[in-house]
C-alpha positions, 0 to 999 in steps of 0.5 A: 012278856015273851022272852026274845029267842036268842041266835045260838052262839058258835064256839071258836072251834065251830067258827074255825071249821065252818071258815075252813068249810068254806075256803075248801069249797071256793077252792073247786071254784078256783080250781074249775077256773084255773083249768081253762087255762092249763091241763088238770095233770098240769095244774096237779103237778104244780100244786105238789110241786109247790107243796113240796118245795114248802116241805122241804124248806121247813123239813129238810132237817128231818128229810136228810135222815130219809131212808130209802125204804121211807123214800120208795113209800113216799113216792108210791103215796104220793103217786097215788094221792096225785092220781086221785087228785088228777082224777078228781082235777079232770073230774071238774072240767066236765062238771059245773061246780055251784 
C-alpha cells in the first residue's frame, strides 16, 4: 500500500512571517488606493505624523533625555526615510500594483 504524502508542516515563525508577507504587500494596494484621493507627500507625511504621535506616547520618557546631537541626527534620518518613502509613494500613482 503507498504511503499518502503528507502537506509539510509550517512552524509558527514561518506562519508568522508569511502573514506579515502578505499584510506588507496588500498595504501597496491600500496605498495605490489612498493616493486618489490625497497627494503622495501628503499621505507620507501623515502616515509619520502618526508614527510619531504612537512614539511619543510610549517614549516620551526616554525622548525627554534627547540631546540635540541625537535630535539633529533624527530629523536628518527621518528626512531621508521620507524622501525614499515619498519617492517610492509617487512611484505607485504611475505603476498597477497586482
Amino acid at each position: 500500500m503507498k504511503s499518502i504524502s503528507r502537506i509539510p508542516r509550517i512552524s509558527k515563525a514561518e506562519a508568522v512571517l508569511i502573514l506579515i508577507t502578505m499584510l506588507w504587500g496588500g498595504t501597496f494596494l491600500l496605498v495605490q488606493h489612498a493616493l486618489t484621493v490625497s497627494g503622495p507627500m501628503l499621505f507620507v507625511g501623515l502616515r509619520f505624523a502618526a508614527a510619531a504621535l504612537i512614539v511619543a506616547l510610549f517614549s516620551m520618557k526616554v525622548l525627554r533625555g534627547l540631546t540635540f546631537l541625537e535630535l539633529k541626527a533624527g530629523v536628518f534620518i527621518g528626512t531621508a526615510i521620507m524622501l525614499g518613502y515619498g519617492l517610492q509613494t509617487i512611484g505607485l500613482q504611475t505603476i498597477a500594483s497586482s
